[in-house]
N, C-alpha and C positions, 0 to 999 in steps of 0.2 A: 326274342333274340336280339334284340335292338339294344340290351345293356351289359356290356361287356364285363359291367363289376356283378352283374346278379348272381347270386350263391346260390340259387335256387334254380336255375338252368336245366332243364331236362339231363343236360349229358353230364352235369356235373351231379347228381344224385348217380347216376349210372356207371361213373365212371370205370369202379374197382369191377364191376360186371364186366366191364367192355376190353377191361386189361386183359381181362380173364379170359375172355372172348377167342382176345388175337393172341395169345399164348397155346392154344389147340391146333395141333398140329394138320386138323384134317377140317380145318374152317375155311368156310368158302374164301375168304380173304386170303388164306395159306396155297388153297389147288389150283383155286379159279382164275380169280381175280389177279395174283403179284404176277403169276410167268406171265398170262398174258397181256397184261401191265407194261411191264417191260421190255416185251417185245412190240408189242404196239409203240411205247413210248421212243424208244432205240434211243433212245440218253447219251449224248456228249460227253468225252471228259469237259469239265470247266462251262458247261450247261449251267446256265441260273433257272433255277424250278423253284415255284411258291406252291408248296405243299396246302392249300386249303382248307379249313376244319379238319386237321391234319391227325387230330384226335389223340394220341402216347405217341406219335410219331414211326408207327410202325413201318407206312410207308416211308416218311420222308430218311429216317435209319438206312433204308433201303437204297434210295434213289441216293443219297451222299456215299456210300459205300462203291457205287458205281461210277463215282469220279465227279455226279454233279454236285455244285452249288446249291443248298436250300435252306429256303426260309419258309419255315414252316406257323402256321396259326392256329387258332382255336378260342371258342369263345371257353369253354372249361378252364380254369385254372388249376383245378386239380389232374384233368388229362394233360396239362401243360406241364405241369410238374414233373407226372410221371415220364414223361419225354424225354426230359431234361435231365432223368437219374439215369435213365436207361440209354442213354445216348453217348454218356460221360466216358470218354476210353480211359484206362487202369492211371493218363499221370494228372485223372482230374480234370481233364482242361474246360472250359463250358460250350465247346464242340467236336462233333466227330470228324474226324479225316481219314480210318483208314484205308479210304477209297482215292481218296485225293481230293475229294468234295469234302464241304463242311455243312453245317447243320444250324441253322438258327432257331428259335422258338421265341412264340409272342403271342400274349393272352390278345385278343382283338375279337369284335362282332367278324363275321363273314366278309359285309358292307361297307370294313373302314380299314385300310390297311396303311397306315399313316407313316410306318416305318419301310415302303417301298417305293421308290421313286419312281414319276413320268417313266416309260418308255424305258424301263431297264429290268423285263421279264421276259426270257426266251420261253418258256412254258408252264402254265397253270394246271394244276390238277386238284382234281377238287373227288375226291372217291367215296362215294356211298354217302355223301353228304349234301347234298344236294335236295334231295326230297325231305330233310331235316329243316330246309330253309326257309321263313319267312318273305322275305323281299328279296326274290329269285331278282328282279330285276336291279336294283341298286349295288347287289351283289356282280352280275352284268356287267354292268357301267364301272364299278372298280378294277374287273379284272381286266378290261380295255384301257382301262387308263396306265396299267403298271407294265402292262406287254409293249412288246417295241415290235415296232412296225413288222408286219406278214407272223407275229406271233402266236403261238396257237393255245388254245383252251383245250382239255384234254378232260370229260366229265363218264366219270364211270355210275350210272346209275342201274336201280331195280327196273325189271325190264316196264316201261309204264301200259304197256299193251296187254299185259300175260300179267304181273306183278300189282293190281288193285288192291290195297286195304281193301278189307271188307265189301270188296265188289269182283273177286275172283276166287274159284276153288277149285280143286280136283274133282272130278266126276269121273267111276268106274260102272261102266254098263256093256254086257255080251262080249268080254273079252277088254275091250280098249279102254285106256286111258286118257281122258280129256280136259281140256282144259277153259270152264265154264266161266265167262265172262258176262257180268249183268248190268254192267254201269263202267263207262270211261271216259267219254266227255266232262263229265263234271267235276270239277275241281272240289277237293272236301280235304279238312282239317281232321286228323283223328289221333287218340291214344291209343298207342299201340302195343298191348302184353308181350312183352318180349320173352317169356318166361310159362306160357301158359300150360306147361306139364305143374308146375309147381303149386302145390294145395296151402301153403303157406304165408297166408299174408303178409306176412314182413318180410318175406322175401321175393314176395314180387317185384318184379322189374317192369316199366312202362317208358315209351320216347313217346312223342309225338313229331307226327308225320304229314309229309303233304303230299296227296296224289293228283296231279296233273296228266295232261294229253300231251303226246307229240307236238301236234301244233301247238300248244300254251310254249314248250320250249322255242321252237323252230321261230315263231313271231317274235317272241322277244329276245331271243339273238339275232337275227335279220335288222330288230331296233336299237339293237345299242353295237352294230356296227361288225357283225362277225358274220361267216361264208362256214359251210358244211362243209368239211373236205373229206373227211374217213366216217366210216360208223360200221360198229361190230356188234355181233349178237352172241354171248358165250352163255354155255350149258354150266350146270349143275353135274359136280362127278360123282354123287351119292350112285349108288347101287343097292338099288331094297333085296333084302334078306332072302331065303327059299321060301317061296308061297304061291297061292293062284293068281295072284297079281305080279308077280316079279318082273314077267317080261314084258308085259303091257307099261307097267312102269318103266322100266329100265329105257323103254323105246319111247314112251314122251319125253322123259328128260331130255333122251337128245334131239326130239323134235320138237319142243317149247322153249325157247331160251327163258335163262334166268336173267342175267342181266345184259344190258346195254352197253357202249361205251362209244360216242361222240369225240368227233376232233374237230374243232371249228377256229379260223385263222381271222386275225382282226385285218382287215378293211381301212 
């Protein structure tokens, strides 16, 4: 992820997948994650927001609609693109405002945001991208450098306690539903099948991912200058189908969260 022109980018093979993704009406990104999002985030009109690996710009569409300011990134060029088509109101223009907010887009690494000045970001979000990142910390240090003073980081991740690559699973035994944890201190790089109902090699889909610990986060934000102030824990709104598991299921989900979301204020 260190080169911003590479064509060959994990998310840029994926991208038409990922469009596809956030286009499903009943995707965790559509129930989960946006309402609580924006209530969590409680947006300003005239709020300046750096949408993060901002990816088609689903979120940041959103947050500009709401009256903020954003500038939105991504190291993909071809999810930049599509951002940029999708974002375009009927007279053309190369921004949205029907919110009152506008909408910027810029191909960039995570680590270099070259087109945002010292000390002129009232809030960072950075959604479901985060565990995609290489140099979590360099990434760190720029989003400190662009916030202005007491402003805040806003990181919605998979949950890292309950949510392991290949180090967490469901377990059903005498009724209950649980949630089997066998490795989470260790830090591990992995590809990850995005797609693994599909028997079709050429249509398989893969990212790769990085799983960390709470403390891996917590240390290296305390080091590059940022304070915990919120943190949320939100569920999964699936509902398994009629069966002998239905309600054992139905009842972890709401007691395992799926994802996390952090709010930490620069220092």
């Amino acid at each position: 992820m260190k080169n911003p022109q590479n064509k060959d980018t994990s998310w840029n093979k994926v991208a038409d997948w990922y469009d596809d993704l956030l286009k499903n009406d009943d995707s965790y990104q559509a129930k989960v994650i946006l309402p609580n999002l924006l209530r969590f985030l409680d947006l300003k009109k005239g709020e300046q927001v750096f949408d993060l690996a901002c990816g088609q710009g689903y979120f940041a569409n959103i947050f500009a609609h709401a009256g903020a300011n954003v500038i939105a990134s991504d190291i993909s060029k071809k999810l930049i693109e599509t951002a940029k088509k999708d974002s375009k109101p009927a007279r053309n223009a190369s921004h949205s405002d029907a919110g009152g907010g506008k909408v910027l887009f810029y191909i960039s690494p995570a680590h270099r945001a070259q087109f945002l000045k010292d000390n002129s970001i009232n809030t960072v979000v950075v959604v479901l991208a985060i565990q995609n990142i290489e140099n979590v910390g360099d990434v760190f240090a720029e989003c400190k450098r662009v916030l202005k003073n007491n402003g805040r980081m806003v990181l919605v991740l998979n949950h890292p306690a309950f949510r392991v690559p290949q180090g967490s699973d469901w377990y059903f035994e005498e009724g209950i539903q649980s949630r089997i944890v066998h490795k989470y201190l260790s830090e591990s790089k992995l590809s990850i099948d995005m797609t693994p109902g599909e028997k079709d090699k050429r249509k398989k889909i893969s990212t790769i991912s990085f799983h960390r610990s709470l403390q891996y986060y917590m240390k290296l934000l305390s080091k590059n200058g940022f304070a915990i102030t919120r943190l949320e824990e939100w569920i999964s709104h699936k509902q398994s189908g009629v069966g002998p598991r239905q309600l054992a299921e139905d009842k972890a989900r709401k007691e395992i969260p799926m994802f996390m979301c952090i709010e930490v204020k620069k220092i």
